[in-house]
N, C-alpha and C positions, 0 to 999 in steps of 0.2 A: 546618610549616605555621602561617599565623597562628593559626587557630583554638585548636592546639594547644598554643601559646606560653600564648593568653591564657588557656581554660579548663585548660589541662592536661591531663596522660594519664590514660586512664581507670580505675579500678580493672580490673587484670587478670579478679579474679572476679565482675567484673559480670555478665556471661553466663551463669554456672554461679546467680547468685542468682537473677536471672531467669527459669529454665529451675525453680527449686527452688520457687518459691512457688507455695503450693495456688492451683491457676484459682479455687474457690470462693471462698477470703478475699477472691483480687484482684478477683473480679467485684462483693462486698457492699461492698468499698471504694469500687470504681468507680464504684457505684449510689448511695451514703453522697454522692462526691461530686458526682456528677450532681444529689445533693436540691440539696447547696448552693446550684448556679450559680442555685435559686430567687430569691436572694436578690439577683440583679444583673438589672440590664435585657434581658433578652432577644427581639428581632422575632420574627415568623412564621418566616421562613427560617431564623433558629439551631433553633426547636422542631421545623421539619418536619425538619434536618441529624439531631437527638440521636433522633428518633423511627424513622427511618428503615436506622438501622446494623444493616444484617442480613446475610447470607452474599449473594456474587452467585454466580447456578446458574448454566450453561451447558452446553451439548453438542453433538456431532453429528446432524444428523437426514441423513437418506436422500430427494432425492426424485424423481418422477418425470423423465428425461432429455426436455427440451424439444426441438422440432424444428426442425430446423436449417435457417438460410435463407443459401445464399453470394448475395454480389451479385463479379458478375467482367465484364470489359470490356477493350478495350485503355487505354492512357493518357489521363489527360485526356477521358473521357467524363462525368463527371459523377457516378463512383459513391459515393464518400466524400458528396459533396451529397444524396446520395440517401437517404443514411443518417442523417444529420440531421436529413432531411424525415419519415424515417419514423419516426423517435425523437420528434423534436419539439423536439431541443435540439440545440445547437452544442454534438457530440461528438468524432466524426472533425476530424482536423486538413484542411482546405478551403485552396488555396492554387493562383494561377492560373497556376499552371507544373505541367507532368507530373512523373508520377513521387513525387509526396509520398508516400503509403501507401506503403510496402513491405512489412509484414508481414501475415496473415491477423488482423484484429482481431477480438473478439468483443462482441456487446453484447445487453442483455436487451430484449428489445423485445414493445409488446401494440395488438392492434387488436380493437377488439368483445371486448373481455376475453378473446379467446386471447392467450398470452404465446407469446414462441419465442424465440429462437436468432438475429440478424442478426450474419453474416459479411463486414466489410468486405477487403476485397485489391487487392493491387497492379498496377497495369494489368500485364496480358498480353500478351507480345509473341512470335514466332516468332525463334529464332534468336539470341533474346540473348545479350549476353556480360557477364561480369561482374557486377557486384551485381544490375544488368537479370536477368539469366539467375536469379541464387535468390530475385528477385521474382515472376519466372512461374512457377518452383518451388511459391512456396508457395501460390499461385491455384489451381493444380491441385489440392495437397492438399486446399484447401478447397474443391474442386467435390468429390474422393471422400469428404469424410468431412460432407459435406451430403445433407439430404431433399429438397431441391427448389434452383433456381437462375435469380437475376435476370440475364440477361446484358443490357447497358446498350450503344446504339448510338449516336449523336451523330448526329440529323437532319439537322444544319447539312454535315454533311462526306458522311452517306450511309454503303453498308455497304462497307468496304474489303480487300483481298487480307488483309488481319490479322484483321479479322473473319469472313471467310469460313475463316481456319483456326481462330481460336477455336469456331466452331461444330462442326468436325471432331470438336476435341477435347473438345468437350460431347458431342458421339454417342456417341463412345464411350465415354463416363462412365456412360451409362445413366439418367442423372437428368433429374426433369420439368423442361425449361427455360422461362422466361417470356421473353419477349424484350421487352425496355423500349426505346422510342421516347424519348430524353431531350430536351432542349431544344426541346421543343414548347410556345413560350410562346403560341401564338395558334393561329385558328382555322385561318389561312390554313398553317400547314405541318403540318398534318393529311395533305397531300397528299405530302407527302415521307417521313412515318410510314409511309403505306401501300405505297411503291414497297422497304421493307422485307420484304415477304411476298416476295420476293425468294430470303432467306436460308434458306425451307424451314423455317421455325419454327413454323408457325402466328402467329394474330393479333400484330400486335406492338401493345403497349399505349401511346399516346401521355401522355407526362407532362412538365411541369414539373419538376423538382428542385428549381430555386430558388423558382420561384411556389407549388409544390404542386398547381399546376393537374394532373387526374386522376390525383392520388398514392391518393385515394380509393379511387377503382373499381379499380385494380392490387394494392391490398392486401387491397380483395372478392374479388379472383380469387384470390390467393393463398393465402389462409385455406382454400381449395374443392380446392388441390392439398396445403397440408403435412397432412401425417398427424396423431392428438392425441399420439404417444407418438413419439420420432425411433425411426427404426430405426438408427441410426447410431453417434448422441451417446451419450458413458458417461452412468450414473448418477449423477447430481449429487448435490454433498455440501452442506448447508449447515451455517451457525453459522461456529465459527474453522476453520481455521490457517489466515491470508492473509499472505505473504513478501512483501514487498516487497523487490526488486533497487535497488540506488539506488548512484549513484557516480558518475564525472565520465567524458564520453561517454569510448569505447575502453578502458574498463579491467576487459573481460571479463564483463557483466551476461547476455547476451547467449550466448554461447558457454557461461556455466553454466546458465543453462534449457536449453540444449541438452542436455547432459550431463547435468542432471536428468533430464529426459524420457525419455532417449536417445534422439531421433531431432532431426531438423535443422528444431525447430517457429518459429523466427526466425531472421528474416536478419543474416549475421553478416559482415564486410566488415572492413577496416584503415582503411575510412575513418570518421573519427569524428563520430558522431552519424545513425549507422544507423538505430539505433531511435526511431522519433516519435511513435507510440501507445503507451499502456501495454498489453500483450502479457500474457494470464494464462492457465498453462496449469495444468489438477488433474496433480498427476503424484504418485507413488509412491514413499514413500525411508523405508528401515527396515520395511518392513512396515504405514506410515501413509500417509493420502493428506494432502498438504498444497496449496496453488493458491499456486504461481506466480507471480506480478506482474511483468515483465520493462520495466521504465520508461526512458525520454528519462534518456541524459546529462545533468546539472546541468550548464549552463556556466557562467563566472564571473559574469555579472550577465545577470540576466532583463531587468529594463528594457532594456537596451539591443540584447536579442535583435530581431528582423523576422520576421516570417512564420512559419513550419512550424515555426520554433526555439524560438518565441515560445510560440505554443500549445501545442508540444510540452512546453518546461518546465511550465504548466499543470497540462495532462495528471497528470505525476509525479505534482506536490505534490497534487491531487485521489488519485489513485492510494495517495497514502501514506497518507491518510485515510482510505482505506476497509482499508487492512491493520492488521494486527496486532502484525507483527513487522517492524523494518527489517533486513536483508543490507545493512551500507554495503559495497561490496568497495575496496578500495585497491591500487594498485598498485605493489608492494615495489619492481621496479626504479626508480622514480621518489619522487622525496621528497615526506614527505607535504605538502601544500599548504597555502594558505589554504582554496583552494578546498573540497580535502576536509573540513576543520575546519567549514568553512558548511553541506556537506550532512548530518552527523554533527549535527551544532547544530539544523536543520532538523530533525530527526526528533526532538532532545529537544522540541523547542518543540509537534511535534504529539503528544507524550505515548504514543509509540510505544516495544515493546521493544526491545531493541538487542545486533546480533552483527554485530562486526567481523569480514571474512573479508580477509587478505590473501592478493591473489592471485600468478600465475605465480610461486611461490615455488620453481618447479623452476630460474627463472631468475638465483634469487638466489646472488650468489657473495659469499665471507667478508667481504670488504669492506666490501660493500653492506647486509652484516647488522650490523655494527658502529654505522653510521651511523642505519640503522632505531632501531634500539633505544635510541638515545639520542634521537631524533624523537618516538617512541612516548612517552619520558616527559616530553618536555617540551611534544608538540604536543596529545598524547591524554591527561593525565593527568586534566583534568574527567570523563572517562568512563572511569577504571582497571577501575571495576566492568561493563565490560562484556567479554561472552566473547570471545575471540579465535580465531579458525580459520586454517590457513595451509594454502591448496588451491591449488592449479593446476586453472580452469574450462577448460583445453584438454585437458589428456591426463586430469582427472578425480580425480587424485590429490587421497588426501584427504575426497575429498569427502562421506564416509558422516561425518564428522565434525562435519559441518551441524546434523544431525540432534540430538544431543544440546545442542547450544548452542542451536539453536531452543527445544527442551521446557526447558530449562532456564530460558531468558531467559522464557516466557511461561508458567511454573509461577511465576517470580516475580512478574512480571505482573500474578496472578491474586491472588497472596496476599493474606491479610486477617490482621492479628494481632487477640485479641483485645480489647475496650475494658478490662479487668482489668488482662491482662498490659502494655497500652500507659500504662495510669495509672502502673504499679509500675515500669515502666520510667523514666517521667519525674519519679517520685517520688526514686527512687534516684540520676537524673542531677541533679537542682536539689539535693538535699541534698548532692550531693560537689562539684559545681559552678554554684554557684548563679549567676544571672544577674547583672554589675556593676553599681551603681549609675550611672545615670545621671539627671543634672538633680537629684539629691537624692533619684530614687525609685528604687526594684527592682521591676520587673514578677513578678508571680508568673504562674505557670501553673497555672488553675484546674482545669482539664480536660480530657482529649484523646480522640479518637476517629477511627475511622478512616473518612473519609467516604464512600470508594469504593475498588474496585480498578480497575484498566487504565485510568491507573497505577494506586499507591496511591496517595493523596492523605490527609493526617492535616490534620484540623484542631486548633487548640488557641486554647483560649478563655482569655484572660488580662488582666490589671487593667491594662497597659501594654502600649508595643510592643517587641518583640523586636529585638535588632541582629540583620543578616543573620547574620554570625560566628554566633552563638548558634544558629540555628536552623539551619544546616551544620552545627555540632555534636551537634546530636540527629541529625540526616541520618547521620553517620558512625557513631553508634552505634546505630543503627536496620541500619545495614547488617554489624555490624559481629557485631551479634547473630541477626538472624535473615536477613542475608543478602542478598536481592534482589538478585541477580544478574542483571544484563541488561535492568533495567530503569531508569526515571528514578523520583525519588521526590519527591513534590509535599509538602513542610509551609507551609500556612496559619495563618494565626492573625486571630480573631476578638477585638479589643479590648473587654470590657464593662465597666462602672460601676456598683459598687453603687447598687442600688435608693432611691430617698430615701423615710425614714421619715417618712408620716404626721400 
């Protein structure tokens, strides 16, 4: 590697010196050189950075299971619109052809300061076949494992032989249904809302979706039927472990939350780009509970995506932001891509941890393994240091071996080295390899600290600027010593100027 050319190889016992120096020395050295940086210019923002480096806590908490609200309908009635209205924000992917939603989506939703449970799903149809048929699959699931239910009727068209079996199949759910009147943008088809009572539901509630016209007074009603405690929903976990699935559409994201789960909680199809919502399910692996994120295929370029594809890509990269950890999965029988290299890159950029899972590895024959692994090193060598898993997400194999590459990538994640041990550490790399002269000067490095965890992030305050090369090189011995597996590693540097005297 250049780096290694130009600094050279590192003393083998660097590690072992590092590990041997009393914390105490290195912490009064530390502090020794913390007085110094008095002596240079330093803003607000370096003193609140150096004031500020303290352990980050974290934990699990427990909390009350919120009540669940499914919205179900046949196609194209307006319910993903619905759900936007009642959020308040462009959530659901919205798109004026049937069929977009296919999975039971979940989202946090509050009115009058109750919070709850909004279940968005897939139109509903009698008789379906094919992906249709595991989209009315999972509508159902989500009317049994709901407290209450919007079912969504389309004024314009009236109530139909498909709506009159959806209602069937709300009876015998047992659960309180509302019946929503949707595309009621005016006064005058109030009269068409009411030829609804029809359906044996009691009142049907006239709304707007898009206007929000009496999104109001339907969500007064509804607060009057959900319970404060679901009888349903598990116990919710909050704080970490949030998975993020992420990989290029068809290449198993999908089929492994299922297998996580163990039951059939997203739809899962040969045809690619299934999933459009991101999908998160809490499931259980090792004896922990971790939440699931099941995200939209990355296609090759988002700009040039349309519609559902469009929002969907969205979707993800929101999606990855709110996780912890990324699952890139790749698919061994296929070579690896540009494309998987951009989504892989993608997750270093949003400073998330990192477990490569290559999948249907049941599929791979010797050949194919040969080719891999030369791919591996020259497509994925930027991220050597992330953990690798080799599962099959259909028949499952494997896959308890998630689990320690997850805790592993996001134990490093967390880590914090100490400011002592990090001083003695860059004391010992610039005296065996000190920084080259450029322009006629040598930058020193005054001071370093570790500014944050998730990621880590080290700042270092120095009299000049560092060449990249250099600052990879402390990157490679930072990891080389204590490790940080599975995560990306952030070094900054703050250039300052002595102070002028007086």
């Amino acid at each position: 590697m250049a780096d290694e050319e130009e600094y050279g190889a590192v003393d083998p016992d660097l590690a072992e010196r590092i590990r041997a120096i009393d914390e105490d020395a290195a912490a009064a050295r530390a502090t020794a050189l913390r007085a110094g940086l008095e002596e240079y210019d330093l803003d607000e923002e370096d003193r609140a950075l150096l004031e500020s480096a303290g352990e980050d806590t974290d934990g699990i908490t427990y909390l009350p299971a919120l009540p669940v609200l499914a919205i179900v309908g046949r196609p194209n009635v307006g319910k993903s619109a619905l759900v936007n209205r009642i959020l308040g924000r462009r959530e659901a992917v919205v798109e004026d052809v049937p069929g977009v939603t296919r999975d039971r989506v979940s989202y946090r939703a509050e009115w009058n300061d109750r919070r709850f449970t909004l279940v968005d799903t897939g139109g509903w149809e009698p008789d379906a076949k094919g992906i249709d048929a595991s989209v009315a699959a999972q509508a159902e699931v989500a009317v049994d494992l709901a407290d209450a239910v919007l079912f969504v009727v389309d004024v314009n068209v009236g109530a139909t032989s498909t709506d009159e079996r959806v209602v069937r199949m709300l009876r015998q759910s047992g659960r309180p249904v509302i019946l929503v009147a949707n595309k009621v943008d005016d006064v005058r088809q109030e009269a068409d809302a009411a030829a609804l009572w029809n359906l044996g539901l009691d009142q049907p509630w006239p709304v707007s979706a898009l206007h929000g016209r009496g999104v109001a007074d339907l969500l007064d009603h509804v607060l009057t039927i959900l319970p404060e405690v679901s009888a349903v929903a598990k116990e919710e976990v909050g704080g970490p472990r949030r998975v993020a699935l992420l990989g290029r559409p068809n290449v198993g994201k999908s089929s492994l939350l299922n297998k996580a789960a163990g039951e059939e909680r997203v739809v899962v199809n040969e045809l690619a780009g299934t999933t459009r919502d991101p999908v998160d399910e809490q499931i259980e692996l090792a004896g922990k509970v971790w939440r699931f994120v099941d995200t939209a295929g990355i296609r090759r370029r988002v700009h040039l995506q349309q519609g559902a594809d469009f929002y969907a890509s969205l979707r993800t990269s929101a999606a990855l932001e709110k996780a912890e950890v990324a699952v890139v999965l790749l698919d061994v029988t296929q070579p690896i891509s540009e494309q998987d290299v951009r989504i892989i890159d993608l997750v270093l950029e949003s400073g998330r941890a990192l477990v490569l899972a290559f999948n249907k590895w049941d599929m791979l024959d010797d050949d194919r393994r040969r080719y891999l692994e030369r791919e591996v090193e020259q497509d994925l060598a930027h991220v050597a240091w992330a953990p690798r898993v080799n599962i099959s997400a259909r028949t499952g194999r494997h896959l308890e071996k998630l689990v320690p590459a997850l805790e592993t990538a996001l134990a490093s994640w967390d880590t914090r080295i100490p400011t002592g041990k990090f001083n003695a550490l860059l004391a010992e790399l610039t005296a065996e390899h000190p920084h080259p002269v450029r322009g006629g000067k040598q930058p020193r490095i005054l001071f370093g600290t570790q500014a944050s965890t998730r990621p880590p992030t080290f700042v270092l305050f120095t009299t000049g600027f560092l060449d990249p090369g250099y600052r990879r090189f402390i990157t490679r011995r930072l990891r080389e010593i204590y490790g940080f597996e599975g995560t990306p590693i952030n070094v900054n540097m703050r250039v300052r100027e002595r102070r002028q005297r007086k």
